[in-house]
N, C-alpha and C positions, 0 to 999 in steps of 0.2 A: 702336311697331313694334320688334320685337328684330330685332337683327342676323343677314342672315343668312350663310349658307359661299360665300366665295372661291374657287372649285373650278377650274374651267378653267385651263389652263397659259397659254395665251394671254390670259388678265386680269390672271393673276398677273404674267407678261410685262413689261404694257403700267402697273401699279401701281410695277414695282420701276424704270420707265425715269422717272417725274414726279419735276419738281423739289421737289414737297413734301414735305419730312420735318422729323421730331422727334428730335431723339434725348434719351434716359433711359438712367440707369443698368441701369433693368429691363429695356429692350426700345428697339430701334429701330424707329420706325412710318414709312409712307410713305401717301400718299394720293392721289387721282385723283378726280375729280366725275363719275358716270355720271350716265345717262339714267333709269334707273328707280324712282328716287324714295325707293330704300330704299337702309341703308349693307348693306354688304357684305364681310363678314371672312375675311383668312386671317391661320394664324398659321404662322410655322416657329419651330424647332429648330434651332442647327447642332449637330456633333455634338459639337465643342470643349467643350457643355454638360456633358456627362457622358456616364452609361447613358443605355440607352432608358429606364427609367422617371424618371431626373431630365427627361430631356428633355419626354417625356407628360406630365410633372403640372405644369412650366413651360407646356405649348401649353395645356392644360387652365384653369389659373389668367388665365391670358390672355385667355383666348376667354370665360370666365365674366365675367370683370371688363369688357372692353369690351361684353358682353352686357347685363349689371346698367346700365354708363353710356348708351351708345345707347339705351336702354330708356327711361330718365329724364330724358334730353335732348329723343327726340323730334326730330332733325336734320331741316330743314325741306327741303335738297338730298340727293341720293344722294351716297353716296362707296364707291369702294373703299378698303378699306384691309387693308394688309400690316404686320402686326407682327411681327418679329424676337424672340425672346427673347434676353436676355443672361445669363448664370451669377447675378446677384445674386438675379433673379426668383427660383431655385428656395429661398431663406432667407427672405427677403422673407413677410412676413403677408396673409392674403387684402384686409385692409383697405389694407396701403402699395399695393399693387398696384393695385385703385379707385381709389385717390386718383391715381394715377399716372396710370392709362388718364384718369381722367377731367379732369388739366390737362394731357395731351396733345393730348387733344379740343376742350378750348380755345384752346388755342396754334394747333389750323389757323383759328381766326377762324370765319368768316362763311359760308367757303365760296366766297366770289368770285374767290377768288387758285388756287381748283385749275381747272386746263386739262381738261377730257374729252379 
């Protein structure tokens, strides 16, 4: 099941208030356990990043890379999760980036430690 879009202001909200987070050089992630079985992604931008187009092609590489891991994991709980980008991501190769999202992914565990 690929990941799908964090849209609502009010999810995004209630993702940026959980105690779970990660932090990476590439991005800050946070996470939350929903009800519906599937993970569910936003990315931001600040704008300390750069232009708009550093910042697009950081939210871009982001969002593909947790797309490719979520895909391949298969996570057996839903999560929301909120990814931050940091300035390194936009130098950074589409491979560090995978590798990144995807022992971030591991760092949340099991899943039983995020609160809904």
């Amino acid at each position: 099941m690929d990941a799908a879009r964090l849209r609502r202001n009010g999810d995004i909200a209630a993702v940026r208030e959980a105690n779970v987070a990660v932090q990476h050089r590439l991005f800050a992630l946070r996470a939350r356990a929903n009800d519906l079985g599937m993970t569910r992604l936003a990315v931001s931008a600040p704008r300390s990043l750069g232009t708009a187009v550093a910042r697009n092609r950081a939210r871009r590489r982001l969002r593909e890379a947790f797309r490719i891991v979520v895909k391949d994991r298969r996570p057996a709980i839903g999560r929301d999760i909120l990814v931050t980008a940091r300035r390194d991501v936009v130098a950074a190769s589409p491979a560090a980036v995978r590798e990144a999202a995807a022992r971030a992914l591991a760092a949340l565990g099991s899943g039983e430690a995020l609160a809904p």
